[in-house]
Kinemage of the C-alpha trace (Angstrom):
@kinemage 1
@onewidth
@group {chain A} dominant
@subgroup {mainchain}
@vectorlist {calphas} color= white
{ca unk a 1} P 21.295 -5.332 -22.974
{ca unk a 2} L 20.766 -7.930 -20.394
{ca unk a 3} L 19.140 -11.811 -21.778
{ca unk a 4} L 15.983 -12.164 -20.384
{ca unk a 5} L 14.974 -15.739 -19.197
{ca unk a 6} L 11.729 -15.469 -17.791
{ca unk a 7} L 9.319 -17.866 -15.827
{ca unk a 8} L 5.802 -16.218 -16.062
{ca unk a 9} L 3.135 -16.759 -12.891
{ca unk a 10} L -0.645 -16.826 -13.551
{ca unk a 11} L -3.985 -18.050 -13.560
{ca unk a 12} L -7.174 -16.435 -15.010
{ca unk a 13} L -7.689 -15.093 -18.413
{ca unk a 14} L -6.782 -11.713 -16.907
{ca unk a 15} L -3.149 -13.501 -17.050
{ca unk a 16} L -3.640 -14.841 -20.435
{ca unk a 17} L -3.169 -11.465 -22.485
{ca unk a 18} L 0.449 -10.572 -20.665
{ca unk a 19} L 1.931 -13.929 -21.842
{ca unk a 20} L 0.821 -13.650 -25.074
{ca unk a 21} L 2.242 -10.090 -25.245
{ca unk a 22} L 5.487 -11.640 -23.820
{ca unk a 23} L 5.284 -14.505 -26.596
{ca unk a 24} L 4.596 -12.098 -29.021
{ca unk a 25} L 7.389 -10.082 -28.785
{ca unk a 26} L 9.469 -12.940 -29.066
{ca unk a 27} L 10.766 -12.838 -25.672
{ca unk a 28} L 12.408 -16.183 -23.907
{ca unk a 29} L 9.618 -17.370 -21.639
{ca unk a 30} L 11.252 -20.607 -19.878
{ca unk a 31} L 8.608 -21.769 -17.718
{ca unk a 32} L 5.127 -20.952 -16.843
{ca unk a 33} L 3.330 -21.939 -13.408
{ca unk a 34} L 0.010 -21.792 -13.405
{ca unk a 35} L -2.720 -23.754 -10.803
{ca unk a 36} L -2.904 -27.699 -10.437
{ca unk a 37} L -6.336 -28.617 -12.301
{ca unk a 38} L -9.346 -28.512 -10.802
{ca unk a 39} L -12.750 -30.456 -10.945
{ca unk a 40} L -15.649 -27.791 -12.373
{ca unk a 41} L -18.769 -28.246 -13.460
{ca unk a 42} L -21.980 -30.945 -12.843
{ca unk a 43} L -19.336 -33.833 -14.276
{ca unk a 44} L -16.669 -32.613 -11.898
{ca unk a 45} L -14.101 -33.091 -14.804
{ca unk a 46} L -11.004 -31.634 -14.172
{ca unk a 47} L -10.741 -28.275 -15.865
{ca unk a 48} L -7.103 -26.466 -17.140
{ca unk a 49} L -6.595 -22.819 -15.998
{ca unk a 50} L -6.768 -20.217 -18.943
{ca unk a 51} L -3.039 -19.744 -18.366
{ca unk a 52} L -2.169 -23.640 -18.837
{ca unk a 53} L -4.092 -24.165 -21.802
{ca unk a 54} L -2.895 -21.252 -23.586
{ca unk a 55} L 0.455 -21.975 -22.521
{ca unk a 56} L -0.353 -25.778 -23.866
{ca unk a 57} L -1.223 -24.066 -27.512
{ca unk a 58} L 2.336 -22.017 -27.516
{ca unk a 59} L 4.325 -25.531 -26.416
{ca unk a 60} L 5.621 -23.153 -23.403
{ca unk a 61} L 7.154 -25.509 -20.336
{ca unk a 62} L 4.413 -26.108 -17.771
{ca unk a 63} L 4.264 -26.241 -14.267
{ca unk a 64} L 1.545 -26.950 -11.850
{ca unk a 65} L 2.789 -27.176 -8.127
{ca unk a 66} L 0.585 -28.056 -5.326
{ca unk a 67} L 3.146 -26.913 -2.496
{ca unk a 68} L 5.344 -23.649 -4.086
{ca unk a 69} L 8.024 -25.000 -0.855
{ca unk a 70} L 8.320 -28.589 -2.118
{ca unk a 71} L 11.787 -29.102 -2.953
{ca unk a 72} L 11.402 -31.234 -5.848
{ca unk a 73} L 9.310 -27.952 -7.432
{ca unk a 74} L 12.297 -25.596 -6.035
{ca unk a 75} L 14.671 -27.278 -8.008
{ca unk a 76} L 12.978 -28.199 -11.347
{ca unk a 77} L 12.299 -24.038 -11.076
{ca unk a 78} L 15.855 -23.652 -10.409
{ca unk a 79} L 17.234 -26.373 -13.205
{ca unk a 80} L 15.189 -23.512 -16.057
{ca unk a 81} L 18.204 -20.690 -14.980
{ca unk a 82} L 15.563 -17.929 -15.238
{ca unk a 83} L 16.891 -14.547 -14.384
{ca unk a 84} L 13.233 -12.952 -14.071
{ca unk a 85} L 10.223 -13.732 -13.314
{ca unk a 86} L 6.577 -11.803 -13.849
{ca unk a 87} L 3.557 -12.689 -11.453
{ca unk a 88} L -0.112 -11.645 -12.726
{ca unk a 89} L -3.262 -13.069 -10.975
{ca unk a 90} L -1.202 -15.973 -9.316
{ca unk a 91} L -1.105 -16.525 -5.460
{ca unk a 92} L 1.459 -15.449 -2.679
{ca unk a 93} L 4.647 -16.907 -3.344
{ca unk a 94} L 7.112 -17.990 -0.844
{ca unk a 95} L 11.057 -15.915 -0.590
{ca unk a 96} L 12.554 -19.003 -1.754
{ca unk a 97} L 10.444 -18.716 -5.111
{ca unk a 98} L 10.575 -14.796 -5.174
{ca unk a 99} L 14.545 -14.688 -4.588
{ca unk a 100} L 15.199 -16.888 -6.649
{ca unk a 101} L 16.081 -15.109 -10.053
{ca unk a 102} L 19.031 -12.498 -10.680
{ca unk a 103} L 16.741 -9.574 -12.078
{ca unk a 104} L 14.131 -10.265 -9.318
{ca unk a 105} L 10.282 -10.950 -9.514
{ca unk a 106} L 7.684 -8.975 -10.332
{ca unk a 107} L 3.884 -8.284 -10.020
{ca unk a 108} L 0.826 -6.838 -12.353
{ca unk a 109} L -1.832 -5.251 -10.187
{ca unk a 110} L -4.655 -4.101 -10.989
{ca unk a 111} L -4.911 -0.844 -9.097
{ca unk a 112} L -3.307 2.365 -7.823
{ca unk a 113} L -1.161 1.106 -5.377
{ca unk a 114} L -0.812 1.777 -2.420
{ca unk a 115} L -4.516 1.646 -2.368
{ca unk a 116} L -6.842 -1.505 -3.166
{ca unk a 117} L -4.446 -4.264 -2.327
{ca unk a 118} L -5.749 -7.249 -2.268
{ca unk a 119} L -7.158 -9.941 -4.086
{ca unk a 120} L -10.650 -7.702 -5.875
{ca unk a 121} L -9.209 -4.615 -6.499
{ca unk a 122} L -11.392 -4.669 -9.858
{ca unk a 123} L -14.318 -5.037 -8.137
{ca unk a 124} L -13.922 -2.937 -4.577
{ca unk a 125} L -12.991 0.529 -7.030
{ca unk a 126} L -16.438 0.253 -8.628
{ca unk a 127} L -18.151 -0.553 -5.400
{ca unk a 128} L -16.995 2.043 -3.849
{ca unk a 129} L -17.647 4.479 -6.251
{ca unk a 130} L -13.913 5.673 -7.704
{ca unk a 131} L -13.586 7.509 -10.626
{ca unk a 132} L -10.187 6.064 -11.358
{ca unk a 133} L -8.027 3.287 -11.280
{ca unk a 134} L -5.059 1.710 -13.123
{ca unk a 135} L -2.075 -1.009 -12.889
{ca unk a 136} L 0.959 -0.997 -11.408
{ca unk a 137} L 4.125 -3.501 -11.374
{ca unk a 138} L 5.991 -3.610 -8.633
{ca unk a 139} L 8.623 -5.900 -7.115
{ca unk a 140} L 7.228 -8.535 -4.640
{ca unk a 141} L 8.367 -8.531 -1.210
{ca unk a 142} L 7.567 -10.545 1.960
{ca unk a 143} L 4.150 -8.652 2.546
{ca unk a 144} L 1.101 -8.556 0.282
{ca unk a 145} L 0.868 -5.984 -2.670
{ca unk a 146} L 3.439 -3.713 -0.659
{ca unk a 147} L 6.669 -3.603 -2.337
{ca unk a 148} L 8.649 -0.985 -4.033
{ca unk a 149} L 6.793 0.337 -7.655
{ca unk a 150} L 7.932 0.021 -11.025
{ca unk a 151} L 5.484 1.504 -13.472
{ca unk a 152} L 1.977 2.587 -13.463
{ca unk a 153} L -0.683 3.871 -15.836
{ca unk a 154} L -4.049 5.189 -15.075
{ca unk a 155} L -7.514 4.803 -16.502
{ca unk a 156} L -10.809 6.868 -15.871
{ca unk a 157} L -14.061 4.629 -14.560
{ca unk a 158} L -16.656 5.825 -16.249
{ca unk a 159} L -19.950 6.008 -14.443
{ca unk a 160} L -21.993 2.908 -15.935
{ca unk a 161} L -18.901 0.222 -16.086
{ca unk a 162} L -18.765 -2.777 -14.954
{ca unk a 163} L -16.409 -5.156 -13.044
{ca unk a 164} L -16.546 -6.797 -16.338
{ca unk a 165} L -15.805 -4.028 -18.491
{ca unk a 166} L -13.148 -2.862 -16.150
{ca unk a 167} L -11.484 -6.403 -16.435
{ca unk a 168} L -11.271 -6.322 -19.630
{ca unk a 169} L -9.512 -2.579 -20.036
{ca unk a 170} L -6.822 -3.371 -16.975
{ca unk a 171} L -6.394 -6.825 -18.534
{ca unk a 172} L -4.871 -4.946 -22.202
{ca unk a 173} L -3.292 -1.953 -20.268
{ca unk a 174} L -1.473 -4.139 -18.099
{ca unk a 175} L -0.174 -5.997 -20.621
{ca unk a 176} L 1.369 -3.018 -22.500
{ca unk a 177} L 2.871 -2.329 -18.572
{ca unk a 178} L 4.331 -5.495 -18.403
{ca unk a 179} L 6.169 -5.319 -21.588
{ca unk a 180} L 7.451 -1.196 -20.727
{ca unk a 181} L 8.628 -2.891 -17.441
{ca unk a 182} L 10.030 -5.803 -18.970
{ca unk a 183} L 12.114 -3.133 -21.289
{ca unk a 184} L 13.544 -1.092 -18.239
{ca unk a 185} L 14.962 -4.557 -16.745
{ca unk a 186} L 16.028 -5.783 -19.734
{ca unk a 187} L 18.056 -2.345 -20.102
{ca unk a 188} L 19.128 -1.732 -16.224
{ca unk a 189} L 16.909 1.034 -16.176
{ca unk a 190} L 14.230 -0.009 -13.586
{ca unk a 191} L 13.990 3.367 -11.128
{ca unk a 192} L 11.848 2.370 -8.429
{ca unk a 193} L 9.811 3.935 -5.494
{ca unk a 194} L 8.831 2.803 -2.393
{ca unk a 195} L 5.283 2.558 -0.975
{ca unk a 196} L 3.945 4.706 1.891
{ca unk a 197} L 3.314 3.375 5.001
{ca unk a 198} L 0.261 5.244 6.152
{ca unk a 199} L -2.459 3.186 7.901
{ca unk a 200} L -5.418 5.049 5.568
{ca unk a 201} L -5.672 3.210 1.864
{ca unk a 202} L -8.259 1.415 0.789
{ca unk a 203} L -8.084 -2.536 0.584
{ca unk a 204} L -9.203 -4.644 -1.777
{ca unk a 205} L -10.321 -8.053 0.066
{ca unk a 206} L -11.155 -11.486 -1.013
{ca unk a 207} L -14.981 -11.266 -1.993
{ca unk a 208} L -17.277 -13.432 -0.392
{ca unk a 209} L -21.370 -14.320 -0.217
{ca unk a 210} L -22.191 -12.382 2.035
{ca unk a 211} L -20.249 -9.017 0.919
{ca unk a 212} L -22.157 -9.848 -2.571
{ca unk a 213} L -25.714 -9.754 -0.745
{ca unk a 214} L -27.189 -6.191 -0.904
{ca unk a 215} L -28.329 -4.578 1.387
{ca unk a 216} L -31.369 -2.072 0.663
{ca unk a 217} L -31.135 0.639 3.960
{ca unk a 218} L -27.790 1.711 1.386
{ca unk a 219} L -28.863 4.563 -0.842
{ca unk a 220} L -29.782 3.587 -4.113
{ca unk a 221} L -26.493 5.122 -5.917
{ca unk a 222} L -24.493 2.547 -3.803
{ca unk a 223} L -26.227 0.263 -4.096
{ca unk a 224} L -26.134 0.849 -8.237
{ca unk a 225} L -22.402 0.600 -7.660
{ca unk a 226} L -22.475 -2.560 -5.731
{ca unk a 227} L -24.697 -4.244 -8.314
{ca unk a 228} L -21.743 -2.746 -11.379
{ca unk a 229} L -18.862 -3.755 -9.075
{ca unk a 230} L -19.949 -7.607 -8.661
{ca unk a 231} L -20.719 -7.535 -12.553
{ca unk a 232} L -20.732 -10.703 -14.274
{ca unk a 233} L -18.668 -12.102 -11.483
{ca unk a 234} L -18.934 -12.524 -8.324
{ca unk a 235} L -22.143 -11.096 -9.070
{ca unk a 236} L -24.493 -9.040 -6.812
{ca unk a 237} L -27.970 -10.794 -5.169
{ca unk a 238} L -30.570 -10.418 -2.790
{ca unk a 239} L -33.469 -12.356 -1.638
{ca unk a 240} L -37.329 -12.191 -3.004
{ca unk a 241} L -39.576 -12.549 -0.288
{ca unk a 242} L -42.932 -13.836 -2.236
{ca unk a 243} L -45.738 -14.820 -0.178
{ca unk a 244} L -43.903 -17.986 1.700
{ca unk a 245} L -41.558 -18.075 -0.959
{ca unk a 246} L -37.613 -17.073 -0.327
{ca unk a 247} L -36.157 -16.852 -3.589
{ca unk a 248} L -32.570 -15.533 -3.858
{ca unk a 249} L -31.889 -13.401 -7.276
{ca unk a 250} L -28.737 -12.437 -8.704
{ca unk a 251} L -28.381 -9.177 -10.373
{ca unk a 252} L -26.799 -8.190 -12.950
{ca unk a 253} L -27.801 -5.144 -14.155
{ca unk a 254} L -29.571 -2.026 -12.905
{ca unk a 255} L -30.342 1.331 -13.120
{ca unk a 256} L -30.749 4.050 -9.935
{ca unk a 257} L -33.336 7.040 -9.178
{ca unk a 258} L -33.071 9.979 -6.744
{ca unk a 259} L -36.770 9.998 -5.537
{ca unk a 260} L -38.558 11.060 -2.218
{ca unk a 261} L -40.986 8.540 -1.237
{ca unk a 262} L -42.379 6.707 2.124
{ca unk a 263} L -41.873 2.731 1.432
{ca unk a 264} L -39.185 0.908 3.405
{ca unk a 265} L -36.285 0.098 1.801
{ca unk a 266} L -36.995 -3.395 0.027
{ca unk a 267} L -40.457 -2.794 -1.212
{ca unk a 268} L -41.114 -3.921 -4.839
{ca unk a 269} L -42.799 -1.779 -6.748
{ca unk a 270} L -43.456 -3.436 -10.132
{ca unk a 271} L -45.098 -3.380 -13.698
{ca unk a 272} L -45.773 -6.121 -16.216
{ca unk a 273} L -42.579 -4.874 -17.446
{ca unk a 274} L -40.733 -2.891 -14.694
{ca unk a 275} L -39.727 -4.060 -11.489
{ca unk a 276} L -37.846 -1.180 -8.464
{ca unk a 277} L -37.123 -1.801 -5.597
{ca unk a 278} L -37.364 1.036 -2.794
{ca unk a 279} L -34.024 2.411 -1.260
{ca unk a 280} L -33.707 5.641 1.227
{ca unk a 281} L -34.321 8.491 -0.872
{ca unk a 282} L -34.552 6.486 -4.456
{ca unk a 283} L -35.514 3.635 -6.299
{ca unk a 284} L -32.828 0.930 -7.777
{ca unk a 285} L -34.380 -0.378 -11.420
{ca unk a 286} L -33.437 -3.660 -11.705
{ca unk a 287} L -32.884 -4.429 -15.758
{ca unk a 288} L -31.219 -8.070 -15.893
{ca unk a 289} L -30.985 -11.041 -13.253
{ca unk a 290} L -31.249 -14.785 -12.597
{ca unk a 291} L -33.351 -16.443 -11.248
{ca unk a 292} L -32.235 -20.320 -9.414
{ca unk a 293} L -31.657 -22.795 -12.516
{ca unk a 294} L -32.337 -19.937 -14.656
{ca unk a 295} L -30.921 -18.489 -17.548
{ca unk a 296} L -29.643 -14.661 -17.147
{ca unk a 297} L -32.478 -13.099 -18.516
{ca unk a 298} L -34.101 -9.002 -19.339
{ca unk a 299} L -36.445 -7.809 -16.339
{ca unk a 300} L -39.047 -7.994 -18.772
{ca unk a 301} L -38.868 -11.953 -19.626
{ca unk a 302} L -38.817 -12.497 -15.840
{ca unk a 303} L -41.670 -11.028 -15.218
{ca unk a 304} L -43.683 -12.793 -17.502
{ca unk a 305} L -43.270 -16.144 -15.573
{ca unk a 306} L -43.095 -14.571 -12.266
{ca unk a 307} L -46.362 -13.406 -10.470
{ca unk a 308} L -44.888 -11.205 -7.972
{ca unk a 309} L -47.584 -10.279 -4.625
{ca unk a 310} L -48.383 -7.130 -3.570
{ca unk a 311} L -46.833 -8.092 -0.541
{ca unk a 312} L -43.676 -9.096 -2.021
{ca unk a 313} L -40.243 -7.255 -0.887
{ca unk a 314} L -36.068 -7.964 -1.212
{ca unk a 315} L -34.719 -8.882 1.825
């Protein structure tokens, strides 16, 4: 049985729950490298990654390089003699991190791969309506998300999850896939497979404001998956037009309807307690959003303080 010494690579909290597995188990984590700090919030205070402080709690050996080329970071990685290394929600690394250890590196994803590589692959399986995802490990290569595959382990979407909900299942399955694939290397028993190269998979890229914005000539059953995929984070939104007033919403929540009807898509329809908003062929229910400097709040409490016009419609 080979000795593991492994630097661990990550980030978000999605990271967090493989390292503590790794901890757990009592294996020899040398090193972790997580993301410089950051200012956040109104006070612009600099704000720790989940991965740092968790890995300030265990008394693990930190790193936080700026540059992953810098050769003062190159050799304080080298001077820790790991042998393996394990990459989960980090960033690209370059071949003279990747190459570096005698067992290799290797990555969590969270998705099928070949398909949904990228960096949402969480979020782009819901919005697009899959049934199914999973995780994978794989060893990293010089391309993106494309190199040979170690393990992987599947898990139904069910029709009402969220990106959220999703996160949270892939987060504790790939853990459990870390540590199986941990176990091969540690035993020589790693039997990989190599990735097809056809042109047709679906991708998984970076999320930005305007792929969040919905857009209401989409049938309502999209957009119902849009509004789950970008659920609690990035989150979903559209504009309120309100008299004079433009007033962008983010939504949360929502329900969808199959219905004939004659409005254009983006006409309001609304109750003192219900609020739809007209899609071709349906309705989409909305059931939770924010309003600007607004708690996230029920459709219900929203539209007690908001007088919407008959005129009103999402743009």
């Amino acid at each position: 049985m080979r000795n593991l010494r492994i630097v661990f690579m990550g980030t978000p909290d999605f990271a967090v729950a493989t390292l503590d597995m790794l901890v757990q188990k009592g294996y020899q984590v040398v090193g972790v490298i997580t993301a410089p700090d950051k200012p956040a919030g109104r006070g612009r205070k600099l704000h720790e990654s989940a991965v740092k402080q968790y890995a300030k709690k265990a008394g693990l050996h930190i790193m936080q390089p700026n540059n992953l080329k810098d050769k003062v970071f190159l050799d304080d990685l080298g001077s820790l003699k790991a042998n393996l290394q394990i990459v989960v929600a980090f960033r690209m690394l370059p071949k003279e991190v990747w190459a570096m250890p005698e067992y290799g590196t290797f990555n969590l994803h969270a998705s099928l791969l070949p398909h949904y590589r990228g960096a949402a692959p969480i979020n782009w399986a819901i919005i697009n309506g899959e049934r199914e995802t999973g995780v994978t490990t794989f060893y990293i290569n010089e391309k993106i998300d494309t190199g040979e595959l170690i393990l992987q382990e599947k898990t139904k979407i069910g029709p009402e999850d969220t990106a959220g909900d999703l996160h949270d299942r892939l987060m504790n399955m790939g853990a459990q896939l870390v540590l199986k694939t941990v176990s091969l290397i540690e035993n020589d028993q790693v039997v990989t497979q190599k990735q097809p190269q056809e042109s047709q998979f679906k991708t998984a890229d970076k999320l930005n404001k305007e792929t969040c914005k919905i857009n209401w000539e989409e049938s309502a059953r999209k957009i119902y998956n849009h509004i789950r995929g970008l659920s609690p984070f990035p989150t979903a939104w559209t504009n309120l037009k309100n008299n004079d007033e433009l007033i962008p919403i983010k939504i949360y929540k929502s329900k969808w309807q199959k219905e004939a009807h004659n409005f254009k898509p983006g006409t309001i329809k609304s109750t003192k307690k219900e609020l739809k908003v007209a899609t071709p062929g349906g309705y989409i229910y909305l059931l939770e959003l924010q309003l600007p400097g607004k708690r996230k709040m029920a459709v219900g409490d929203v539209l007690n303080g908001l007088k919407i016009k008959e005129s009103a419609y999402m743009t």
